[in-house]
N, C-alpha and C positions, 0 to 999 in steps of 0.2 A: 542421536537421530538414526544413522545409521549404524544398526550392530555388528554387518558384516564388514567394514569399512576397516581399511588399513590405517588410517588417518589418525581415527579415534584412538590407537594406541597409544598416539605419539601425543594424547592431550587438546586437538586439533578439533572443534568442532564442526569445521566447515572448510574444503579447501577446494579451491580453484578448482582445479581439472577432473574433481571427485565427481562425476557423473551422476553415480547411484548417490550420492549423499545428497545433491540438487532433487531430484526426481523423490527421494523422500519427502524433503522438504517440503515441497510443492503439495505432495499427495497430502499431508500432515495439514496443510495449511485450508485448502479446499476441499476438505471432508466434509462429506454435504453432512452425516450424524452431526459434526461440530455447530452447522450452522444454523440460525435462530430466522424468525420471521422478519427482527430489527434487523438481521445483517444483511439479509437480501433487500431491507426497505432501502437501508444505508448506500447500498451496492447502487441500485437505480438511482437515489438522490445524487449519487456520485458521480454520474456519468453526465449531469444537468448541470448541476451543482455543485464541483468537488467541495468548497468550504462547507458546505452544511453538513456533509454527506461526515466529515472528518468530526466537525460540531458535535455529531448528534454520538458520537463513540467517543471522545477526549475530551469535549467542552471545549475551555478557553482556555487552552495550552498552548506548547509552544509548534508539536506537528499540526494544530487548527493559523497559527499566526504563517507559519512558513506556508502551508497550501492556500491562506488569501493572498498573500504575496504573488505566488507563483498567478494565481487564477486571475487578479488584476493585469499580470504584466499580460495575460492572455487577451483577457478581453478591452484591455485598451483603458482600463481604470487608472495608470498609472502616467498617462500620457504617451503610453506606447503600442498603439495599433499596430504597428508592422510584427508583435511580437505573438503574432494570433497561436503560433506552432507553440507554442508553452502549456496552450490548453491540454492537450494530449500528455505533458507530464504535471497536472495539477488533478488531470483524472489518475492516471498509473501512481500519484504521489497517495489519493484517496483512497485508492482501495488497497495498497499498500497497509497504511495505518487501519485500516478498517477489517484487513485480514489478519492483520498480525497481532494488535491488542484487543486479546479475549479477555 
């Protein structure tokens, strides 16, 4: 990832306090060339919807089972209304998968 990185000698893809290796990363990741009309559809669906949003990029896997999970405990599907703050990580879990499997 990163070429200039001290890290990468040592074998190391990716390491905590590596600043510039994070900041590549990121920029690698949301490069608008990379991205497609589906991913920005995905992107939107995501923020409503994280399960479909995950669906419509993995199908019926196992990051589409983990993010209805997460999205149930959100919206009280699972017998657990008080756990509404979940939804904020069943979106952050979406577009996760959704940026990271091209």
């Amino acid at each position: 990832v990163a070429s200039g990185c001290a890290h990468l000698k040592r074998n190391v893809l990716l390491c905590w306090p590596c600043l510039k290796c994070v900041s590549l990363l990121i920029r690698e990741l949301l490069d608008p060339s990379a991205m497609t009309c589906g991913d920005i559809f995905r992107i939107i669906i995501a923020f409503f919807i994280p399960p479909l949003g995950v669906f419509t990029q993995v199908g019926f896997t196992q990051p589409f089972w983990i993010n209805l999970v997460i999205y149930l405990f959100a919206v009280g599907g699972l017998g657990f209304p008080v756990l509404f703050g979940m939804w904020p990580a069943a979106v952050i879990h979406a577009l996760f998968v959704i940026l990271t499997r091209k």
